[in-house]
Rosetta silent file (secondary structure, phi, psi, omega in degrees, C-alpha in Angstrom):
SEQUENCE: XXXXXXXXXXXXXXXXXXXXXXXXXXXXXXXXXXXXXXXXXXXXXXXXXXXXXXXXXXXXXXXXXXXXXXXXXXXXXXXXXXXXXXXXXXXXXXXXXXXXXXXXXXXXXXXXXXXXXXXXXXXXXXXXXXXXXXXXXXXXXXXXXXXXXXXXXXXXXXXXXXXXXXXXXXXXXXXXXXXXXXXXXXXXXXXXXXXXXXXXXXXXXXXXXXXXXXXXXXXXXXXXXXXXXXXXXXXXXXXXXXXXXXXXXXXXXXXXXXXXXXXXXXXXXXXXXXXXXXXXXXXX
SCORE:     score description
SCORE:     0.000 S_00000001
   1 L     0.000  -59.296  178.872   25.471   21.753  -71.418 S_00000001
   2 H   -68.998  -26.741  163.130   24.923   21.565  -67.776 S_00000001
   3 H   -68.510  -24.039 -171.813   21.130   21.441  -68.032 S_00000001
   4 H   -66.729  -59.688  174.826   21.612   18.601  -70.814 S_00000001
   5 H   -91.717    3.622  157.725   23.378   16.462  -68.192 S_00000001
   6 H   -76.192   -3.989  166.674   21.046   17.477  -65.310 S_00000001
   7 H   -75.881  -63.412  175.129   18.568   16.180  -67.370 S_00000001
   8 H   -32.951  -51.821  171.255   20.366   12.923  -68.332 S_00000001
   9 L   -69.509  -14.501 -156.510   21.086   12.480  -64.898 S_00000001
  10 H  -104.680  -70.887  173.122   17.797   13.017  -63.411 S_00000001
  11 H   -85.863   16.799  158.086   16.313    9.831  -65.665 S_00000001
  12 H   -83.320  -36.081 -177.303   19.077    8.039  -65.643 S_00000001
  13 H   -72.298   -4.787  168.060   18.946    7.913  -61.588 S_00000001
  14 H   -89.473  -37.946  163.614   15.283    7.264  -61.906 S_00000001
  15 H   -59.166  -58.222  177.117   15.617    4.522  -64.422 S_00000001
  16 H   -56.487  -16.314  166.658   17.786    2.987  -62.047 S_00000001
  17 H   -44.067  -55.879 -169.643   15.439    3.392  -59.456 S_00000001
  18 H   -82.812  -20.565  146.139   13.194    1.075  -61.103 S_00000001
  19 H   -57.223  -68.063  171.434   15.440   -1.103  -61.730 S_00000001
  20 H  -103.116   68.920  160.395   16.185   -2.297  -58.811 S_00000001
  21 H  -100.368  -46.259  171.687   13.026   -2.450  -57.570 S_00000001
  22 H   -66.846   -7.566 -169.170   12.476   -5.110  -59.808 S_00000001
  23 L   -74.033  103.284 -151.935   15.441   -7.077  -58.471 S_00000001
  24 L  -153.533  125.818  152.915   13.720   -9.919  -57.072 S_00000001
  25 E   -53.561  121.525 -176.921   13.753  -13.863  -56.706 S_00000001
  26 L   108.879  -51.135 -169.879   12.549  -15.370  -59.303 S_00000001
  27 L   -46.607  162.023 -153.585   12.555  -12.032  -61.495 S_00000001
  28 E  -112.420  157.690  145.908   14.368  -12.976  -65.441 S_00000001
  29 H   -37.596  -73.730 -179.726   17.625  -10.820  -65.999 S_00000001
  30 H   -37.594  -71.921  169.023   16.347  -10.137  -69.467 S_00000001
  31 H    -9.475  -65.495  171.411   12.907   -8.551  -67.518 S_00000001
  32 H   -99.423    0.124  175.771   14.816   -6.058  -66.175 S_00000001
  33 H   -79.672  -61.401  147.394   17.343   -4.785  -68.167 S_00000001
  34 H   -13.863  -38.979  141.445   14.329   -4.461  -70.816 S_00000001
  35 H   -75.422  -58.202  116.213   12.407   -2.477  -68.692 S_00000001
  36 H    34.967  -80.480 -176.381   15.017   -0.440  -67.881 S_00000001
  37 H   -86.990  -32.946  168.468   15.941    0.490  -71.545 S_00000001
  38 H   -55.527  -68.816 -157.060   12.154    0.640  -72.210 S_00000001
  39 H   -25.277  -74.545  158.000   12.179    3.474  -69.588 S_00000001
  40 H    -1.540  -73.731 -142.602   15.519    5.236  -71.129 S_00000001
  41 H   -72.262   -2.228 -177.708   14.348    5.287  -74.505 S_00000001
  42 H   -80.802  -49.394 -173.098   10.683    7.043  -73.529 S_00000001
  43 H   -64.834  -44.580 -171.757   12.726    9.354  -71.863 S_00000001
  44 L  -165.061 -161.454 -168.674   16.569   10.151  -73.694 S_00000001
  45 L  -103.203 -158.785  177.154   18.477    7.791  -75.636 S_00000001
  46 L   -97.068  150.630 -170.473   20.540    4.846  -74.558 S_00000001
  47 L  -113.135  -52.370  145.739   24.520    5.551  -73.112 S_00000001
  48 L  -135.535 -176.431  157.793   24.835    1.500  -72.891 S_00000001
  49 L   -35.739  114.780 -175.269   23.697   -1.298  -72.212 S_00000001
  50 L   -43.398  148.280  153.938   21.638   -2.143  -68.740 S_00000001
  51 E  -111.442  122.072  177.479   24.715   -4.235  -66.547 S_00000001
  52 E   -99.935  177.397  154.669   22.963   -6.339  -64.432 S_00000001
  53 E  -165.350  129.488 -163.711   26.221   -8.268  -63.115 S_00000001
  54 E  -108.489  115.474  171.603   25.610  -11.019  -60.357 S_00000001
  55 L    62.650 -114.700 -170.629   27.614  -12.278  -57.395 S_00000001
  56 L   -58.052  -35.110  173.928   31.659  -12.453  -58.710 S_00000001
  57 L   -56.297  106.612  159.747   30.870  -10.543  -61.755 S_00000001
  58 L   -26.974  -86.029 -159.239   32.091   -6.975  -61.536 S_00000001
  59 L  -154.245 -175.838 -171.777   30.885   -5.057  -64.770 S_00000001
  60 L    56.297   33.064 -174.619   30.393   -6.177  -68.624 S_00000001
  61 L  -142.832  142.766  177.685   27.599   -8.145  -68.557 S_00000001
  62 L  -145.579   89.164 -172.164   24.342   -7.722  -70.143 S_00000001
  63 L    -8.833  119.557  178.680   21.467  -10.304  -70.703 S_00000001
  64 L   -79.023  162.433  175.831   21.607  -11.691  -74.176 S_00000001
  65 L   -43.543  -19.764 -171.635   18.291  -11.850  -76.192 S_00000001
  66 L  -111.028   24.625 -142.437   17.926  -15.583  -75.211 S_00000001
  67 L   -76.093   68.905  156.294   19.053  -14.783  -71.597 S_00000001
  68 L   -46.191   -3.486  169.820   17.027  -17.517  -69.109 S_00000001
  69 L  -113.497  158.835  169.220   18.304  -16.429  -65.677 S_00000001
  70 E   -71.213  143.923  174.508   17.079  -15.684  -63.003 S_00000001
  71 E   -88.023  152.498  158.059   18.233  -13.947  -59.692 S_00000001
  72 L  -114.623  160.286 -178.172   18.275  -16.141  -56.898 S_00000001
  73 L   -32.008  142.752  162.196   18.544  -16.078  -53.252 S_00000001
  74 L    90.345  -45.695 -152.007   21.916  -15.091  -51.618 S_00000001
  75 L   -63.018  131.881 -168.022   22.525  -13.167  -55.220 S_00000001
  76 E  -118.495   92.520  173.558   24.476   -9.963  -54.980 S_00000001
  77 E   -86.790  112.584  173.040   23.433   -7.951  -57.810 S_00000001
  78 E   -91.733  145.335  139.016   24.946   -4.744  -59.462 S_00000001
  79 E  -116.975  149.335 -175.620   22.841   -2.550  -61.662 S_00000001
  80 E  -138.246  114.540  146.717   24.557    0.004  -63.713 S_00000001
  81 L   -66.317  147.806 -175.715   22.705    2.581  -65.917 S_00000001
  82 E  -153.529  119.471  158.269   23.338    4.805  -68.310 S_00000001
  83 E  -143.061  152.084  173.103   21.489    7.710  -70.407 S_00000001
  84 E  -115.885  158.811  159.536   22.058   10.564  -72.615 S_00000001
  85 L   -84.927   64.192  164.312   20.421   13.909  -73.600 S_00000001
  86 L    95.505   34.970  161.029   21.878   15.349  -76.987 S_00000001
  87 L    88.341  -13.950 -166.770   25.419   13.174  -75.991 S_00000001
  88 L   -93.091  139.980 -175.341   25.610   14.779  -72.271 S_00000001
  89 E  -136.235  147.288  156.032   25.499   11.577  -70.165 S_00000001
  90 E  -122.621  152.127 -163.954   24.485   10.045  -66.690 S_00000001
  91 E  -154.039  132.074 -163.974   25.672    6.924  -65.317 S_00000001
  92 L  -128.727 -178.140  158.271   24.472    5.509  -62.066 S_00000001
  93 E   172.884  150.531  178.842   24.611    1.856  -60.498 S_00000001
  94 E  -159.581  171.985 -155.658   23.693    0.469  -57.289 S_00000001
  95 E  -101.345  158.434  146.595   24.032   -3.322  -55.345 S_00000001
  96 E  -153.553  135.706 -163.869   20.952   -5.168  -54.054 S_00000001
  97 E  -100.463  115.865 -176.928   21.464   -8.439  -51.729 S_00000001
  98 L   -86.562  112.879 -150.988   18.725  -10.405  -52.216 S_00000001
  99 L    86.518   -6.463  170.441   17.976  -12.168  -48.904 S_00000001
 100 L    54.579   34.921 -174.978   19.975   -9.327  -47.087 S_00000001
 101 L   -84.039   -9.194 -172.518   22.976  -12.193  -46.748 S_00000001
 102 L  -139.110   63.979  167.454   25.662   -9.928  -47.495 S_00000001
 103 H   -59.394  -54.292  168.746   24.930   -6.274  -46.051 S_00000001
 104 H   -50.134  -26.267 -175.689   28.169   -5.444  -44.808 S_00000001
 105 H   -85.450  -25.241  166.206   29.536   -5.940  -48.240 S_00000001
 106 H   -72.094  -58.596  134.590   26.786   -4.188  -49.842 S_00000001
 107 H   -39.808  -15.191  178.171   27.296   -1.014  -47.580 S_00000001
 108 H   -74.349  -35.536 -164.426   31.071   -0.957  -47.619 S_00000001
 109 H   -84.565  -53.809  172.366   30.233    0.579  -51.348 S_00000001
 110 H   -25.745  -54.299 -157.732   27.237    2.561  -50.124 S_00000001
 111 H  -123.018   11.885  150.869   29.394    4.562  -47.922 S_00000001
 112 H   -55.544  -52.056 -151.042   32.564    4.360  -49.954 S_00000001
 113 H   -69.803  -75.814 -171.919   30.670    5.989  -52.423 S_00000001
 114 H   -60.609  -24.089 -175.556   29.253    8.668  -49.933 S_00000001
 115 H   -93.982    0.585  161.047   32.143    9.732  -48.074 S_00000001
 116 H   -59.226  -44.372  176.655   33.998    9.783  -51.483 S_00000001
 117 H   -47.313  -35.000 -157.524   31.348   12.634  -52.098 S_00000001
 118 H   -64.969  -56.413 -157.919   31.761   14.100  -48.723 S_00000001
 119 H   -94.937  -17.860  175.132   35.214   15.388  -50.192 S_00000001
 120 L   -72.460  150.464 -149.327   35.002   16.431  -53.888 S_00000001
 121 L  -168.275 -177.076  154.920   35.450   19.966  -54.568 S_00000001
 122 L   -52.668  110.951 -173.163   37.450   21.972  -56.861 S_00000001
 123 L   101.429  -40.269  161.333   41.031   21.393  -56.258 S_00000001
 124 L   -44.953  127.052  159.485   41.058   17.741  -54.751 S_00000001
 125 E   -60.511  138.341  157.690   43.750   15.612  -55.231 S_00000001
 126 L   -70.206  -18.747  142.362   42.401   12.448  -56.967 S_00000001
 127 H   -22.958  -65.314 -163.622   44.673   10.840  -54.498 S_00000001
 128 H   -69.242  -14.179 -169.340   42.677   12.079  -51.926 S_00000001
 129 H  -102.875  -42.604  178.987   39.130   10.892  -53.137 S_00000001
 130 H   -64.506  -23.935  172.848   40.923    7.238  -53.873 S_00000001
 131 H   -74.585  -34.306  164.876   42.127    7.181  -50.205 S_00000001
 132 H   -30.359  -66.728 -161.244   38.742    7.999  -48.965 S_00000001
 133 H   -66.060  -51.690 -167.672   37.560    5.297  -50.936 S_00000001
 134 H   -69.287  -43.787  163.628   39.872    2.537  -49.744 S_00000001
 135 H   -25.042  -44.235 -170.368   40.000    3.684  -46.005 S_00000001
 136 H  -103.796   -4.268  172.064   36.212    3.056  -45.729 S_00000001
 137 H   -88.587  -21.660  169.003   36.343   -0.158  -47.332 S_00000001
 138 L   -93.868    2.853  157.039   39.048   -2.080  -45.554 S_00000001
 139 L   -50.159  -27.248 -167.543   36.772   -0.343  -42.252 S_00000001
 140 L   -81.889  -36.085 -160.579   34.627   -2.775  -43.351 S_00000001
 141 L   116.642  -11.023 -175.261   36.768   -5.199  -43.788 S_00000001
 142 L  -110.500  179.235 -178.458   36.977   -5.801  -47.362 S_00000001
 143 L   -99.199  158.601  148.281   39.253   -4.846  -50.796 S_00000001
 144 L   -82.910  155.459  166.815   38.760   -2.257  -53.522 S_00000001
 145 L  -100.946  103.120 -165.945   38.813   -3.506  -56.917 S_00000001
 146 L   -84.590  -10.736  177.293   41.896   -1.654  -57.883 S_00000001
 147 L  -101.315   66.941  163.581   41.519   -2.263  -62.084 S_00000001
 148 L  -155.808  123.530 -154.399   38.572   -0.828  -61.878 S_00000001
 149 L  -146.014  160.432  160.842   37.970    2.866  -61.719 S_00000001
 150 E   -79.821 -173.072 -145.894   36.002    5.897  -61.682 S_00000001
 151 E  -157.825  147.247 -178.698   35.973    8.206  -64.699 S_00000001
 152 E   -98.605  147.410  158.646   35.860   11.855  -66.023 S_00000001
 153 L  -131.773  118.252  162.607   32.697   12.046  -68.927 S_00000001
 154 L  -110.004 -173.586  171.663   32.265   14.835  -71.652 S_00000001
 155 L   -15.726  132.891  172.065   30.049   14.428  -74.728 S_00000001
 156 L    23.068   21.773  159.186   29.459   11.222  -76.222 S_00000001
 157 L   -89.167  115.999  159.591   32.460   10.212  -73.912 S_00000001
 158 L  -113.739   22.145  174.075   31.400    8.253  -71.376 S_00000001
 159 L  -158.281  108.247 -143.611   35.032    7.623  -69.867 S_00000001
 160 L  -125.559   16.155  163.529   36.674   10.726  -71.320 S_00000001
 161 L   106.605  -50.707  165.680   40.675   10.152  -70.007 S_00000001
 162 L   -58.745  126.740 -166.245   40.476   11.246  -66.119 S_00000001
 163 E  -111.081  162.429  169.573   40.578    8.081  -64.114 S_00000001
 164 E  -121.679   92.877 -170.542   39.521    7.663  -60.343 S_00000001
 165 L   -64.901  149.918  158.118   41.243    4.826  -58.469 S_00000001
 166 L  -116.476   39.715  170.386   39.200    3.559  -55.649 S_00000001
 167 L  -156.718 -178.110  176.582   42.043    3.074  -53.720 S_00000001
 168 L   -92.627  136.661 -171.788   44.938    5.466  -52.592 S_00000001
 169 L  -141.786  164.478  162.707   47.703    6.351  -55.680 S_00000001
 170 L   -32.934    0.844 -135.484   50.153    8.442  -56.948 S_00000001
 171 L  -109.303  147.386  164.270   48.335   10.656  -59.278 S_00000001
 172 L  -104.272    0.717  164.881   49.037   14.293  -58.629 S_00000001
 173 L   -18.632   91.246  175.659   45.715   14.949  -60.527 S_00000001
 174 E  -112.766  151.933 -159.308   43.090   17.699  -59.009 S_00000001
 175 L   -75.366  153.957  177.843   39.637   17.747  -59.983 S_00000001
 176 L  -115.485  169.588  162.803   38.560   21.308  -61.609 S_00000001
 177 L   -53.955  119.408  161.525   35.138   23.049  -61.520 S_00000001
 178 L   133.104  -21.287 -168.395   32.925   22.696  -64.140 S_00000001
 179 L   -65.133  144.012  177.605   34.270   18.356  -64.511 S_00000001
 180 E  -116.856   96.638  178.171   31.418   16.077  -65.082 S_00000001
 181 E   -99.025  130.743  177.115   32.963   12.811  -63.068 S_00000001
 182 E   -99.424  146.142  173.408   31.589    9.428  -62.281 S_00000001
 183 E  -123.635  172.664 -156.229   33.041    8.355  -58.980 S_00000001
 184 E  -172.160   60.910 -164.059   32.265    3.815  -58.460 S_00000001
 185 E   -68.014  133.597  132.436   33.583    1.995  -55.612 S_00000001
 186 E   -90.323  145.400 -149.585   33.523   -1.722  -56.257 S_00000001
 187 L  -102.610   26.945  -96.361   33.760   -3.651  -53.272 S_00000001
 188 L  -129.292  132.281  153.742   35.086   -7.670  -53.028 S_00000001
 189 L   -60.385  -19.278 -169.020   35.603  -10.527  -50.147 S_00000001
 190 L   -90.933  -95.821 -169.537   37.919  -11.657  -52.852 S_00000001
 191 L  -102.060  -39.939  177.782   41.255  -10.863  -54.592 S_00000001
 192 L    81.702   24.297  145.057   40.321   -7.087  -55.460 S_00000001
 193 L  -102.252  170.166  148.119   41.349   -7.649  -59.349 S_00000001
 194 L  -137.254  137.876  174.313   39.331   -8.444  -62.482 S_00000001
 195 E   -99.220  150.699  153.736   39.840  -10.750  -65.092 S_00000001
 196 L   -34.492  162.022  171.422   38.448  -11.472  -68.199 S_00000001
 197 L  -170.019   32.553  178.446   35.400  -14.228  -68.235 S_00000001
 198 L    92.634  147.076 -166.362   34.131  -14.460  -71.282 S_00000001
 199 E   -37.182  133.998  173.171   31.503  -12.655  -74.114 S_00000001
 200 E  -100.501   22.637  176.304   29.212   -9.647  -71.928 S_00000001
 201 E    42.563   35.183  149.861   26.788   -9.545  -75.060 S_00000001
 202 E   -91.221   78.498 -161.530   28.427   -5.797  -74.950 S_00000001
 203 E  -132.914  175.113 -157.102   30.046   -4.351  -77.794 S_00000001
 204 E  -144.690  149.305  167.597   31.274   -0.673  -79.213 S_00000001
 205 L   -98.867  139.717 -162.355   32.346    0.101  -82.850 S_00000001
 206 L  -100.367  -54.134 -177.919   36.326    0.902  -83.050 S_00000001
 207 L  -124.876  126.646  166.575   36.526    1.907  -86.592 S_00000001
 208 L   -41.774  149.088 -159.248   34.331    4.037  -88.991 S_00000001
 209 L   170.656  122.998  165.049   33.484    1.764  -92.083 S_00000001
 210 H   -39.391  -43.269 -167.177   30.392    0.996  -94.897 S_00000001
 211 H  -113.216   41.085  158.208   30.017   -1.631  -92.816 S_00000001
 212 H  -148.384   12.841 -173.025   29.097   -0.134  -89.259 S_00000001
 213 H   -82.349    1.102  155.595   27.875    3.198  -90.242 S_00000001
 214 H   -58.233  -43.870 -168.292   24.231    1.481  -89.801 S_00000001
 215 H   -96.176   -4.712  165.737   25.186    0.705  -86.054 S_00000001
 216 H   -67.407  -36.592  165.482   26.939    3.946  -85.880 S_00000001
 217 H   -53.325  -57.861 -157.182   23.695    5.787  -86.905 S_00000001
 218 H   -81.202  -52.009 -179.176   21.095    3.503  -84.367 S_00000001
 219 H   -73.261  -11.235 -164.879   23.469    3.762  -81.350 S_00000001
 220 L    44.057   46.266  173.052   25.599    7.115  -81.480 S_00000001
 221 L    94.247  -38.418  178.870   28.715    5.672  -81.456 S_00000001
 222 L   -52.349  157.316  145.202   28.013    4.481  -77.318 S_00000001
 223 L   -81.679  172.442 -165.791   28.193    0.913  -76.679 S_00000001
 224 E  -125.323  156.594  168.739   24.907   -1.741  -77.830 S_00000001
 225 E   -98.727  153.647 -172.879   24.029   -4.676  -76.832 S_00000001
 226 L   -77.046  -33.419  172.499   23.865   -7.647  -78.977 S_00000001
 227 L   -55.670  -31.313  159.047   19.783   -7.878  -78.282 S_00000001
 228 H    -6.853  -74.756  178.952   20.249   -4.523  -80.054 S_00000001
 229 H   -69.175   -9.232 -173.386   21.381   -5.475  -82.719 S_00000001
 230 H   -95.982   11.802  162.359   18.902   -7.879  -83.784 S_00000001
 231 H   -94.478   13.310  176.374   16.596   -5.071  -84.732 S_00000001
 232 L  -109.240  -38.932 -175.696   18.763   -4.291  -87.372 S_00000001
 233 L   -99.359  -21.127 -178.940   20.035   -7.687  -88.390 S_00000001
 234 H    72.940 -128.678 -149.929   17.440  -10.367  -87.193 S_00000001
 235 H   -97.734  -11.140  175.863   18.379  -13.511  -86.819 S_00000001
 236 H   -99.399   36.234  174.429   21.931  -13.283  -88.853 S_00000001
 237 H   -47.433  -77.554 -177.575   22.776  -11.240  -85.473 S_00000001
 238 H   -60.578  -31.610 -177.034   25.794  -13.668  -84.133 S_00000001
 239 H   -85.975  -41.094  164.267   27.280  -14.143  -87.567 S_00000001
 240 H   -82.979   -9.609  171.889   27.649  -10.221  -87.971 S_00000001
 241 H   -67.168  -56.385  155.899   28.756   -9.743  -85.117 S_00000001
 242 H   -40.572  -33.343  172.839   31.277  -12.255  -85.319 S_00000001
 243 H   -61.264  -59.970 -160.354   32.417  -10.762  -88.887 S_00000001
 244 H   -86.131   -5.913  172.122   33.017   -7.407  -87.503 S_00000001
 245 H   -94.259  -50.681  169.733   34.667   -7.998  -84.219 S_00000001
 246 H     8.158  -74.286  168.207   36.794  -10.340  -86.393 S_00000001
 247 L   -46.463  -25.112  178.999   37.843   -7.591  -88.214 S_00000001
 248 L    80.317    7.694 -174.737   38.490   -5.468  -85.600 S_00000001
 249 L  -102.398   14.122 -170.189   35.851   -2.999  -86.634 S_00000001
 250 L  -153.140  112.667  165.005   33.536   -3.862  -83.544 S_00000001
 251 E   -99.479  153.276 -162.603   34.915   -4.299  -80.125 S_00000001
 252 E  -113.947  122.720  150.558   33.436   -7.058  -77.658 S_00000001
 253 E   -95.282  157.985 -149.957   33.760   -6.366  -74.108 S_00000001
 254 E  -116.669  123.296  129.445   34.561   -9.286  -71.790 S_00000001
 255 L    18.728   71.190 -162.295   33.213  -10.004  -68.601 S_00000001
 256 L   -92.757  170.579 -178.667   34.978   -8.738  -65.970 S_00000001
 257 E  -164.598  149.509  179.107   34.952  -11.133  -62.394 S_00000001
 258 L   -64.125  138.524  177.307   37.010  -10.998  -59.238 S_00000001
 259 L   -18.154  -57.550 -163.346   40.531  -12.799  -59.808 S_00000001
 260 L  -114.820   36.316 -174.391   39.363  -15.533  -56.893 S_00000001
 261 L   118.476  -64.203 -152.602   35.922  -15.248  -57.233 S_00000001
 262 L   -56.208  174.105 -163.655   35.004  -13.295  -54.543 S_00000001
 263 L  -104.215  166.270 -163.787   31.692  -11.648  -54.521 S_00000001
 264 L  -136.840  144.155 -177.678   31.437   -7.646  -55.572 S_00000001
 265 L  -132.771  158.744 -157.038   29.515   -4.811  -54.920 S_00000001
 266 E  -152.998  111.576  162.496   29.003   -1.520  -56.745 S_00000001
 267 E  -132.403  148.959 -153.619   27.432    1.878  -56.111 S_00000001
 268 E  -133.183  135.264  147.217   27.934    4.770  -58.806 S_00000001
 269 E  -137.218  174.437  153.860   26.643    8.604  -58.932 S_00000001
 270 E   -98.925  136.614 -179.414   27.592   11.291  -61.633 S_00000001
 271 E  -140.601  153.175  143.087   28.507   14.291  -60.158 S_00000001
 272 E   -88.697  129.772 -150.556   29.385   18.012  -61.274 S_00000001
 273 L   -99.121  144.278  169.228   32.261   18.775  -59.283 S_00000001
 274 L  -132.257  175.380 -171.348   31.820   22.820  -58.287 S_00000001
 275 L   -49.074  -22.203  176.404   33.999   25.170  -56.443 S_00000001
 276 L  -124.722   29.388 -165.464   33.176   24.309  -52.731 S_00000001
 277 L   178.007 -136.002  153.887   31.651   20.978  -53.172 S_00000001
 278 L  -176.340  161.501  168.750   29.719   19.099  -56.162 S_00000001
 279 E   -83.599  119.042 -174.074   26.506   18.435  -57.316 S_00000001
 280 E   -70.963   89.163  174.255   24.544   14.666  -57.277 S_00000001
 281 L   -82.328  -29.949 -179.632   23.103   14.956  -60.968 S_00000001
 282 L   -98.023   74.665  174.061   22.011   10.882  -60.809 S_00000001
 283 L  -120.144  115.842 -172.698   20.175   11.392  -57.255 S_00000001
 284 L   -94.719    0.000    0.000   17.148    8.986  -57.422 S_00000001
């Protein structure tokens, strides 16, 4: 198990590498999320969908097949990756400020992120890793995005019921040895919620059924992306999709964006938490 997601982890933090390297003015969404998943799929399977998500946009968003934009200057870009080996998964993500207009905001995650690290162990209060987190981000000056959280992952879980607040809470939780945990500060000048904002061309199948055991089969259950999907369906893509989230047999995730706006930043590792410390498994 633990070589499966040191594997996972090892190209997932390298696919993201190359992603954003590609993150460039002028560069297509579509371009790199596509390259990206090209990497992935030489390498392990897919976990989701690339998220590129741009300026107020949080998380949930993934270039549709007909996807025209472009990043542009001033653009505050998250990428968030994901791959698995045999179901054991890593999930990475990291910001890049194109034009270097918003650094402080872009580092406020950067070293949320690391001095969250600084402290897991065996034993931690999950308290104690969300206070971390908040502590270095209003140093900065800025909010956590408090509906938004880090995550415990087991097998073909990739959020698997432990949650990580990026702020300080209540939880009497403590992390144990052997937990495979994503920890994920997001960062905002704005409100420090997220709202809905409309289709992320992201969806997950909710219920087993003749009619999703095809996308149950190509994807393994993970979420797909609606470009995804059109190697199975072609061009009557948007119509099944509409039938089966209809139905409730497909769920669409929505777009999340700060409350007021504001613009957001994101950096992600996977870690195996061990008795005096943890391990970086997505270290690019």
């Amino acid at each position: 198990m633990y070589e499966k997601f040191k594997q996972a982890g090892k190209i997932t933090g390298n696919a993201l590498k190359k992603g954003i390297s590609m993150v460039k003015e002028g560069v297509s969404y579509l371009d790199v999320a596509e390259e990206v998943e090209k990497f992935i799929k030489q390498n392990a399977r897919m976990a989701f969908p690339v998220n590129i998500s741009v300026n107020n946009i949080a998380a949930h968003y993934t270039p549709s097949s007909d996807d025209k934009e472009v990043f542009k200057y001033g653009d505050v870009v998250k990428v968030d990756v994901g791959a698995h080996i045999d179901g054991y998964i890593g999930d990475t993500a990291a910001t890049v400020d194109i034009g270097n207009e918003h650094a402080k905001l872009v580092e406020a995650a950067e070293f949320a992120l690391k001095n969250a690290i600084s402290v897991v162990k065996a034993g931690v209060k999950i308290s104690d890793i969300g206070k971390e987190i908040e502590n270095t981000i209003a140093s900065y000056g800025f909010r956590p995005i408090k509906n938004l959280q880090g995550h415990s992952i087991e097998r073909f879980r990739l959020h698997a019921g432990l949650s990580i607040p990026n702020y300080f809470s209540e939880s009497r939780a403590r992390l144990k040895e052997g937990q495979i945990i994503a920890i994920e500060p997001f960062v905002t000048n704005g409100y420090g919620y997220v709202i809905d904002a409309g289709i992320g061309n992201i969806y997950q199948v909710k219920k087993k059924s003749s009619l999703t055991n095809e996308i149950l089969r190509h994807f393994d259950g993970l979420p797909f992306a609606e470009r995804w999907v059109k190697e199975i369906y072609g061009d009557k893509t948007e119509a099944r999709l509409h039938f089966l989230t209809a139905r409730r047999l497909v769920y669409s995730y929505r777009m999340l964006v700060d409350a007021k706006n504001g613009l957001v930043s994101q950096f992600e590792h996977t870690l195996l938490v061990t008795k005096d410390g943890c391990e970086i498994l997505t270290e690019r």
